[in-house]
C-alpha positions in Angstrom: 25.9 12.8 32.4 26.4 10.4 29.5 23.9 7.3 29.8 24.7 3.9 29.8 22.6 0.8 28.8 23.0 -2.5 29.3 20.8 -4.7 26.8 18.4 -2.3 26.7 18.5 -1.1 30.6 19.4 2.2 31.5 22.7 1.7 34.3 21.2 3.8 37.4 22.8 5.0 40.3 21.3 6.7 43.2 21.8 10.4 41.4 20.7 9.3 38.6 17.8 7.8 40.2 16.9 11.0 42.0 16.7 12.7 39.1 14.9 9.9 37.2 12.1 10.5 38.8 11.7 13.8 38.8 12.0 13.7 35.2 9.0 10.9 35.2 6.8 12.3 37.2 6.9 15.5 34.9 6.7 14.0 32.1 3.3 11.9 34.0 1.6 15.0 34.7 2.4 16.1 31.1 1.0 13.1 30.0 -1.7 13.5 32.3 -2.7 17.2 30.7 -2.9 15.8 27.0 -5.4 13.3 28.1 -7.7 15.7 30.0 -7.5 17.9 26.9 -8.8 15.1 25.0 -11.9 15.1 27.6 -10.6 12.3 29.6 -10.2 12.5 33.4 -7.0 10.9 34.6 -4.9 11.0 37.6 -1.0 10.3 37.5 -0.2 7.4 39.9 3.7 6.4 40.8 4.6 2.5 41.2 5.1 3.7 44.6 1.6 5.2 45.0 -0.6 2.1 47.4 2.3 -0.3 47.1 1.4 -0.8 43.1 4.2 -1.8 41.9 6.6 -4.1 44.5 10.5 -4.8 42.7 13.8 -6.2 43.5 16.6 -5.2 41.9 17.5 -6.3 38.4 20.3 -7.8 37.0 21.5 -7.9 33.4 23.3 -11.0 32.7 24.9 -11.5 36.2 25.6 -7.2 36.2 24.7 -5.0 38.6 22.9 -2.0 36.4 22.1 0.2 40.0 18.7 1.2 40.8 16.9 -0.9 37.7 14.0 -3.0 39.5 12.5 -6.3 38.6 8.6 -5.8 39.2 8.0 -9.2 42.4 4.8 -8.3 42.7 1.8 -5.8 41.7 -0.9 -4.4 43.6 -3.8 -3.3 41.5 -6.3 -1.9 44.0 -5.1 2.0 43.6 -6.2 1.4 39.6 -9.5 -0.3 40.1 -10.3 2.3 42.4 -10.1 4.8 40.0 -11.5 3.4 37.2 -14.3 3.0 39.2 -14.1 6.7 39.9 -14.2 7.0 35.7 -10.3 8.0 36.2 -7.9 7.2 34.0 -4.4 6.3 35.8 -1.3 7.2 34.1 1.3 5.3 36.1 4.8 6.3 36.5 7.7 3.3 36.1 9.0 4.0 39.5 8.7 1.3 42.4 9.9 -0.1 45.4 11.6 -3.0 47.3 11.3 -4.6 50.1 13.6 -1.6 52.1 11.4 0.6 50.9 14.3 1.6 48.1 13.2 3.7 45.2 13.8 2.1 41.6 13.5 2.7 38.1 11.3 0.1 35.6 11.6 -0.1 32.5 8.0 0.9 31.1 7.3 -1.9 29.1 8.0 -4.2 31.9 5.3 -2.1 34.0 3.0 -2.5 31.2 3.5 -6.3 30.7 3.3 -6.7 34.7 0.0 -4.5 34.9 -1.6 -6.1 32.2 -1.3 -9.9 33.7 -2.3 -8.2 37.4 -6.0 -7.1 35.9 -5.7 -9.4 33.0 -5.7 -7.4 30.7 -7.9 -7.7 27.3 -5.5 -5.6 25.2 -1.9 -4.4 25.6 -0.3 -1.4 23.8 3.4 -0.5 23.3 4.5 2.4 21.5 8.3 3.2 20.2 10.2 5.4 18.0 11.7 3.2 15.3 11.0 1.1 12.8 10.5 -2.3 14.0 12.6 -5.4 14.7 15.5 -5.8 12.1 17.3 -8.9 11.4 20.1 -6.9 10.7 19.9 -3.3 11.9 22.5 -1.8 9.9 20.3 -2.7 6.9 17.1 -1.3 6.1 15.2 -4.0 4.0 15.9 -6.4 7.1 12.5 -5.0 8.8 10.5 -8.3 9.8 6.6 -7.9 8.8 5.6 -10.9 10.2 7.4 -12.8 13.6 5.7 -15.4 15.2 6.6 -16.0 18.8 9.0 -19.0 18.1 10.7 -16.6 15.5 11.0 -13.8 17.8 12.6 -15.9 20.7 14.7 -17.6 18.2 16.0 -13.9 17.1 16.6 -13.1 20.6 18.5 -16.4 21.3 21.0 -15.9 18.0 21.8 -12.3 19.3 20.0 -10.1 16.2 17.4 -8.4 18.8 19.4 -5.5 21.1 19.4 -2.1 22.4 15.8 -0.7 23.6 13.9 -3.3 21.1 15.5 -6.3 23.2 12.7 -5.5 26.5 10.5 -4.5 23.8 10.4 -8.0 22.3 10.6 -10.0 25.7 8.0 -8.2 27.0 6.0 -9.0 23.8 5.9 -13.0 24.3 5.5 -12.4 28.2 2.0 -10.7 27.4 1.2 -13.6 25.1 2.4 -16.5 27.2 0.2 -14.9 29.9 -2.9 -14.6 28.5 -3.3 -11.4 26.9 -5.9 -11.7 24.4 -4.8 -8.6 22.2 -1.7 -6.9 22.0 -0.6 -3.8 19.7 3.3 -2.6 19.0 2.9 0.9 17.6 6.1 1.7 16.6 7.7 4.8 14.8 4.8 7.1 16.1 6.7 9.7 15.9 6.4 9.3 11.2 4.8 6.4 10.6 3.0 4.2 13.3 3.3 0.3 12.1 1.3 -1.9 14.1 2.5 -4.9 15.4 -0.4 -7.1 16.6 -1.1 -10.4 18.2 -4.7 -11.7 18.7 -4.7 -14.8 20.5 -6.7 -17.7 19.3 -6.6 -21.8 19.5 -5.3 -21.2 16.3 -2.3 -19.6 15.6 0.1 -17.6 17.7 1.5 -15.1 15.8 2.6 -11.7 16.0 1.7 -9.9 12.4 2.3 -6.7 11.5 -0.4 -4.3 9.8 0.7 -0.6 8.4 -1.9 2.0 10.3 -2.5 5.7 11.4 -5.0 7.1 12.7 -5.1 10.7 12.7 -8.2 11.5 14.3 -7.3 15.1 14.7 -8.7 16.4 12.0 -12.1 15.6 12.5 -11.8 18.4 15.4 -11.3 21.0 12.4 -12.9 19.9 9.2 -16.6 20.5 8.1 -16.7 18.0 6.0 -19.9 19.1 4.4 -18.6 22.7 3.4 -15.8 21.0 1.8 -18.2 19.1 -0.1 -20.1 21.8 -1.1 -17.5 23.9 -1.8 -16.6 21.1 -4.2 -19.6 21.1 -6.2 -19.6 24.7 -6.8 -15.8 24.6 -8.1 -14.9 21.3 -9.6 -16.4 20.3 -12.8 -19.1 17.5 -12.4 -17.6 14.9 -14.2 -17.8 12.4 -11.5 -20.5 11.0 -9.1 -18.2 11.1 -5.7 -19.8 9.6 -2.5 -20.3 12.0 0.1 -17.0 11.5 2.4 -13.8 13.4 2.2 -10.6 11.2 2.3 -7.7 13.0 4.7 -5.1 10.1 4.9 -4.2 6.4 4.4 -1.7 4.1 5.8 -1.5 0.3 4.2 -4.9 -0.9 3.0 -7.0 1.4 4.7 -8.1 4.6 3.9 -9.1 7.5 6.6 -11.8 10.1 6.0 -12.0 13.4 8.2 -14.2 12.2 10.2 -11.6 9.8 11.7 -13.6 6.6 9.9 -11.5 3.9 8.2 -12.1 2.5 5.1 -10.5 -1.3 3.3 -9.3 0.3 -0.1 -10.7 -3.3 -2.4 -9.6 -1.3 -5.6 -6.4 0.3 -4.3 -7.4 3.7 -5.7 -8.6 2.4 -8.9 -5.3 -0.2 -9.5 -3.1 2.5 -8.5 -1.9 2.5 -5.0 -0.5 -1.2 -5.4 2.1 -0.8 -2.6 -0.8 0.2 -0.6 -0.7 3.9 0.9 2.4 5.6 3.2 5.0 3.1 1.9 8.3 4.3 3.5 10.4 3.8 0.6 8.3 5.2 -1.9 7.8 7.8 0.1 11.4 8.7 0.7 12.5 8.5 -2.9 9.8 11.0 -3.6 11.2 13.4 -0.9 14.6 13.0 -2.2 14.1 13.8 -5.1 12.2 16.8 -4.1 14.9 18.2 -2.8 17.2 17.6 -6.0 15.5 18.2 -9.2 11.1 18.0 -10.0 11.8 18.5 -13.8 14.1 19.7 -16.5 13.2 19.7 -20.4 13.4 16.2 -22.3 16.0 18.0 -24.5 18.2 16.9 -21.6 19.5 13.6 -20.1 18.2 13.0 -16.1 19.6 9.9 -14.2 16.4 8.9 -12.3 14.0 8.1 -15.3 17.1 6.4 -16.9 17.0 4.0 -14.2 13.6 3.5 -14.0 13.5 3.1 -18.0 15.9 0.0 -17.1 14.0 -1.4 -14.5 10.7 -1.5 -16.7 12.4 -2.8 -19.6 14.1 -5.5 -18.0 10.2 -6.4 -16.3 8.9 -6.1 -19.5 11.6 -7.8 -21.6 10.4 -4.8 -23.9 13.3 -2.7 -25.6 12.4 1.0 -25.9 9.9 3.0 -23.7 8.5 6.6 -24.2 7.3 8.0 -20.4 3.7 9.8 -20.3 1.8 11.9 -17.8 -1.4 9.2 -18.0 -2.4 6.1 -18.7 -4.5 7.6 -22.3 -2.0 9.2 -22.8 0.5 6.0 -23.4 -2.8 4.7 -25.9 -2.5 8.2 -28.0 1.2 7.4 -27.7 1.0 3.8 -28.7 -1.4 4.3 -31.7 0.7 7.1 -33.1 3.6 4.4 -32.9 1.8 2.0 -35.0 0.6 3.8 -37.2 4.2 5.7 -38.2 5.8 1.9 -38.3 3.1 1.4 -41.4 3.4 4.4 -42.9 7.4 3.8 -43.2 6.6 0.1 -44.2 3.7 1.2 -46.6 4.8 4.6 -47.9 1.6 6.3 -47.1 -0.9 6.7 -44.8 -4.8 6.1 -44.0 -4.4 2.9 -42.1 -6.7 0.9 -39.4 -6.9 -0.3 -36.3 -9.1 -3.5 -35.2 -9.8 -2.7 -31.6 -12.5 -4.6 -29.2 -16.1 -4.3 -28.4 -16.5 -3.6 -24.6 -13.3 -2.4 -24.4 -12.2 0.6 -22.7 -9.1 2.7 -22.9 -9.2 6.4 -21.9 -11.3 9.5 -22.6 -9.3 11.4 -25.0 -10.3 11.4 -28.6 -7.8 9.2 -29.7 -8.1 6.9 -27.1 -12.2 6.6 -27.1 -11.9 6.3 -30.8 -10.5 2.4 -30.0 -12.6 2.3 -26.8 -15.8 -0.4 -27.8 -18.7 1.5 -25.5 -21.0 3.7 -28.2 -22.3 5.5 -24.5 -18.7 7.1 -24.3 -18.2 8.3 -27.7 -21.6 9.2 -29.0 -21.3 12.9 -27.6 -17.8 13.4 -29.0 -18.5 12.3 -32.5 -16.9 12.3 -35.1 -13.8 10.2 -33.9 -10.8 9.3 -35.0 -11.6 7.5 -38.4 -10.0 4.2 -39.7 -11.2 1.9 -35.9 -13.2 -1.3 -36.6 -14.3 -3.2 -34.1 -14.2 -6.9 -33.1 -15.5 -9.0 -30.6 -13.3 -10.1 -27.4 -12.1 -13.5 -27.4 -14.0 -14.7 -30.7 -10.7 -14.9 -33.3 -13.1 -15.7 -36.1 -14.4 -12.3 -35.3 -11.3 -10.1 -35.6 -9.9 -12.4 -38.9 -13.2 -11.0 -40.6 -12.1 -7.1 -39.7 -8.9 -7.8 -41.2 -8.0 -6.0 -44.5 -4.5 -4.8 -46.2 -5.0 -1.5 -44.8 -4.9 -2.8 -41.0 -1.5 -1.8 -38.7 -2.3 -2.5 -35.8 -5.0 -4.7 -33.3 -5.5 -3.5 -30.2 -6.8 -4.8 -26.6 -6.8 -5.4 -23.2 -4.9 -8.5 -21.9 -7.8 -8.5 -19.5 -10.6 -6.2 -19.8 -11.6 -4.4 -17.6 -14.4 -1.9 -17.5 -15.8 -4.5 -19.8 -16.6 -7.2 -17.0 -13.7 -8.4 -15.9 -12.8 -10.9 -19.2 -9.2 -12.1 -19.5 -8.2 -13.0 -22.6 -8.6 -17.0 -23.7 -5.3 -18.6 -24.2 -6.4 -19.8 -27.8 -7.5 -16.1 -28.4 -4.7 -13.7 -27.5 -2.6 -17.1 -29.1 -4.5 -16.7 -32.1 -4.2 -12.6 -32.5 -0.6 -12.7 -32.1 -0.2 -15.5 -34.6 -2.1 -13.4 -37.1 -0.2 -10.9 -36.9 2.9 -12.3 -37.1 1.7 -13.4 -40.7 0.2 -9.7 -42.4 2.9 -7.9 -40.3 0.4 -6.3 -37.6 1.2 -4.7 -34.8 -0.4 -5.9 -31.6 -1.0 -3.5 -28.8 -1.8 -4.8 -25.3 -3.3 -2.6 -22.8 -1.7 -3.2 -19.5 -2.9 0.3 -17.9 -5.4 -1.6 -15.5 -4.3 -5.3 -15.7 -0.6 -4.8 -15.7 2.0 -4.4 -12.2 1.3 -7.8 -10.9 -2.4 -7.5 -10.7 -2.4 -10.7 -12.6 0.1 -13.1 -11.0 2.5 -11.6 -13.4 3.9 -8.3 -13.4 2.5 -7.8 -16.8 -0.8 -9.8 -17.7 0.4 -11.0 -21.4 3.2 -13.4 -19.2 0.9 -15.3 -18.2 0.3 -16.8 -21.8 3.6 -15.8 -23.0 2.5 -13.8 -26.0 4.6 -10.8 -26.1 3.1 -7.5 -27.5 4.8 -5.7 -30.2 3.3 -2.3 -28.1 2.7 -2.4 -24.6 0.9 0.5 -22.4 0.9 0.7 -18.5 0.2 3.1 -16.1 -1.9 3.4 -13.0 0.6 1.5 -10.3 3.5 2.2 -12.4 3.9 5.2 -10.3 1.8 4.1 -7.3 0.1 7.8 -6.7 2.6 9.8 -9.0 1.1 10.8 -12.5 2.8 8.5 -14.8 2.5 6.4 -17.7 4.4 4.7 -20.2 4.1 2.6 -23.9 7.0 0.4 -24.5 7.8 -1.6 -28.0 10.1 -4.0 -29.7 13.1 -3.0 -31.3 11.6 -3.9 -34.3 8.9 -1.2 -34.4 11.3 1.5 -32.5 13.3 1.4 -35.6 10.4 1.9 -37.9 8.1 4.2 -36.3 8.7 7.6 -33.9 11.2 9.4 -34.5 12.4 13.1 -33.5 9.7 15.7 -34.2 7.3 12.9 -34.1 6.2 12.7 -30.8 6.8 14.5 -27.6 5.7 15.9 -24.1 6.4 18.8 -21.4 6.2 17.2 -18.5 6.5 13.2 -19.1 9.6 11.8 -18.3 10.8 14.0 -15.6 12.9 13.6 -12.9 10.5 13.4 -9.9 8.3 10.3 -11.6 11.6 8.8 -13.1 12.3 8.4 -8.9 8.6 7.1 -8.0 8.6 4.5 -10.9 12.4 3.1 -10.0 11.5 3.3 -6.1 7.8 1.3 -7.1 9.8 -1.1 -8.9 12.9 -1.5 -6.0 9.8 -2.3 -3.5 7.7 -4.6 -5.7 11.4 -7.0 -5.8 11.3 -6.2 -2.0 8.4 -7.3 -1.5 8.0 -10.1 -3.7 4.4 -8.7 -4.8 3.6 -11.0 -7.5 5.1 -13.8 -5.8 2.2 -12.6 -3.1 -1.0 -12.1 -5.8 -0.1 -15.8 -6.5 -0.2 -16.9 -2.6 -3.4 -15.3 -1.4 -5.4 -15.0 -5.3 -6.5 -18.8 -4.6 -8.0 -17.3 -1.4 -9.6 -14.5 -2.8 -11.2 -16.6 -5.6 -12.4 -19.1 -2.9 -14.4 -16.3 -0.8 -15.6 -15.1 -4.0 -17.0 -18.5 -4.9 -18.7 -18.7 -1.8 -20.3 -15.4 -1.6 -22.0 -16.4 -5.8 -23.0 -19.4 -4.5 -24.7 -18.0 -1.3 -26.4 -14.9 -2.5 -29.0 -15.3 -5.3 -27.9 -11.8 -6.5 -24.7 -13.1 -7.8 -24.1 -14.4 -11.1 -20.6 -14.9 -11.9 -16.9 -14.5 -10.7 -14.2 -14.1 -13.1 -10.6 -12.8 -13.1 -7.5 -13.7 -12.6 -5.0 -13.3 -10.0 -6.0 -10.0 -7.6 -8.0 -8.5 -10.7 -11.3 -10.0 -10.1 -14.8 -9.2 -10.3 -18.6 -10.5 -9.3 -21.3 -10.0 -11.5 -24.2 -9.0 -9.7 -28.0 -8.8 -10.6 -28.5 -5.7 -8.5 -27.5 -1.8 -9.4 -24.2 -1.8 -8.3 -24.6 1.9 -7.3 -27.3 1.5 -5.2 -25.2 -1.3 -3.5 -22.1 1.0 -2.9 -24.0 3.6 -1.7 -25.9 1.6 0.9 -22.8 -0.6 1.6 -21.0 3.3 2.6 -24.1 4.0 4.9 -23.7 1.5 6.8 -20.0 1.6 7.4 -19.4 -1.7 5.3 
């Protein structure tokens, strides 16, 4: 027996009625098992069951769809009986009319009805797609954000049918009619988006907020053994606070013990299209199933076209794909200091880099890094680094010598504080080295993919870099990094022979950095940092001027930071105790 559906209503006639609901009342008492399993006693209750749920028969636009009821009227008592019991009633979408006729409801018009009967605080719907889609046929038509105007407006111009069509009505029926809360799970069988509306005097609007929660696990994970197991395998070089992350879906992050956490730093500036994103997440799958990695001695479409997409974001000319983000400052130093020795004829030149700076852990890369606390144990370093002070040009012009190639900084620094470059600085650098032909190197790793307002930091003064390096986001959870350079220095520094990796460059990351790219155009992400920054910076503000603690805010865009009198550790760690 083919079904049939007319705007989302399932045509039934009386055989397909009888079978209906035997088919519902199974899959009730299915329903009804899973919950006691959880420890939760429920009964299943049909609309039938104490005259709960009282119908007429439905039409669709004038048709006559069968045995589809239109709920007249609902009778509550059978539910508040048993919740006073401590029952749980799982009702069944089946009533009846006045003749005492059986007929099937559709279950979000049940839910809708019930909830206005015992009015209802909160009101959950659950489906298995997507969302709502301007135009189905097309993927990167899912609505984020509908506000009830928008989503009758939809429904009026004919984009919402099918299933999502009751779905949707049902929607503004719950708000019209008082309900204070209401959730639209949908997709729960991947990905469960959450489509909520609080009601307030302020704003009526439906919003939509990426969220799992897979609370299973806690059922099976000690998370203290996996701790401890942790410190007897992994080498200590971190302090990690004593929780063990299992999943994350949008902004939050979920520990085993079913607790959610707001990720502020986005896995340290990583995770910038927040965590589960679909797309990202099918491109890596894909590619999975094509091709993880071939040699560099061979040509793979997927890092070609993420190559492109960088470059043209960039407005850099040549890029050279690494495994990290210090790895792209080895790569980047190696780059200028090839371009003088071709210019010079020899080699033993410096670098200026800052003081307070940081930029990675290898040798190379803590040999420009400005914190003596990092590099005192690794001694000696890479020779031929001076150092300058951040934002004070005087400063670097007095490091400068006919044996310098190269100054290099962060367009914002970060572990220093939080300091973005001043206009007449970064200005300043890039006109000095313009005139001795030095090559500036901006470090993006941390500051760069939008952070900023930009997608790189440096556009926001329009001082172009002769060697950029990025990372972190670039790959959004893949291991991936990059330095990228003019055509100028390309043609005067690495060459074949000169520098190279295993793994960098593959196919797999070539897919994650083209599919982070495709979503940040999307979603308009730096468009975004520049809508809600203003906001952040505003809350900031506040919270210095309330709290005597608090010193400072500084940033810029999404990057920003409060300098507090307290140790910050101590802060964190409490902050995590108390579920903050």
């Amino acid at each position: 027996m083919e079904p049939v559906f007319v705007n989302g209503l399932r045509k039934t006639d009386a055989d397909t009625m009888e079978i209906a609901e035997m088919v519902l009342n199974k899959v009730n008492k299915s329903l009804v098992t899973l919950v006691e399993e959880l420890g939760v006693q429920a009964v299943g209750v049909s609309g039938k069951d104490g005259g709960l749920l009282k119908v007429k028969k439905k039409y669709s636009n004038g048709e006559d769809i069968g045995f589809v009821g239109e709920i007249t009227d609902v009778n509550p008592k059978i539910l508040y009986d048993l919740l006073e019991k401590d029952f749980l009633p799982i009702v069944c979408p089946i009533g009846l009319d006045d003749e005492y006729n059986t007929y099937n409801i559709n279950a979000d018009d049940a839910a809708c009805a019930i909830a206005r009967a015992v009015s209802a605080e909160k009101l959950a719907f659950l489906t298995d797609i997507e969302g709502v889609y301007k135009d189905p046929s097309d993927k990167n038509t899912l609505i984020s954000e509908l506000t009830v105007s928008d989503a009758k407006k939809l429904i009026g111009d004919g984009f919402i049918g099918g299933g999502m069509l009751p779905k949707l009505n049902n929607c503004i029926d719950a708000i019209d009619n008082g309900v204070q809360e209401f959730i639209f799970l949908m997709d729960v069988s991947r990905t469960a988006y959450c489509l909520r509306y609080s009601q307030t005097e302020e704003s009526e609007q439906l919003f939509l907020e990426i969220r799992r929660r897979n609370l299973t696990m806690s059922n099976n994970i000690d998370k203290q053994s996996y701790i401890d197991e942790a410190e007897k395998e992994l080498l200590h070089t971190y302090n990690r606070f004593s929780l063990v992350l299992d999943h994350g879906e949008g902004v939050h992050l979920y520990d085993t013990d079913g607790n959610a956490y707001l990720d502020f730093a986005a896995g340290i500036a990583v995770c910038a299209l927040g965590y589960s994103n679909e797309h990202h997440k099918e491109a890596l799958k894909a590619q999975v199933d094509k091709l993880l990695h071939t040699s560099n001695l061979y040509y793979n479409a997927p890092v070609i076209e993420a190559a492109d997409k960088v470059l043209k974001a960039s407005k850099m000319d040549r890029i050279f794909f690494t495994n990290s983000g210090t790895e792209a400052i080895e790569g980047a130093i190696k780059a200028a200091k090839k371009y003088a020795f071709t210019r010079d004829g020899h080699a033993g030149h410096e670098i200026i880099a800052m003081n307070h700076s940081f930029h990675g852990r290898s040798i190379g890369a803590l040999s420009v890094t400005g914190n003596a606390h990092y590099q005192e144990p690794f001694e000696p370093l890479m020779p031929g680094v001076k150092f300058a002070d951040f934002n004070d040009l005087e400063s670097v012009k007095s490091q400068v010598t006919d044996k310098t190639c190269a100054i290099i900084m962060e367009t914002i620094q970060g572990e220093g504080g939080i300091y973005p470059a001043k206009k007449e600085f970064i200005e300043g650098v890039r006109a000095l080295c313009d005139e001795k032909d030095i090559l500036l190197i901006l470090d993006e790793i941390q500051c760069g993919m939008g952070r900023s307002g930009e997608m790189f930091a440096w556009q926001n003064y329009d001082v172009k870099p002769d060697i950029m390096t990025c990372a972190k986001a670039l790959g959004c959870g893949v291991p991936v990094g990059a330095f990228l350079m003019t055509q100028r220095v390309a043609d005067k520094s690495l060459a074949p022979g000169d520098h190279g990796t295993t793994y960098g460059g593959n196919p797999f990351v070539g897919a994650a950095v083209s599919a982070v790219f495709d979503e940040f155009k999307r979603l308009d992400i730096v468009s975004h940092v520049k809508e809600v920054a203003p906001y952040l910076e505003k809350k900031l503000d506040e919270l210095v001027a309330k709290f005597d603690c608090l010193t400072a805010r500084r940033g810029m865009g999404l990057m920003q930071g409060v300098e507090c009198s307290l140790p910050v550790g101590k802060v964190s760690a409490e902050a995590l105790n108390q579920a903050l």
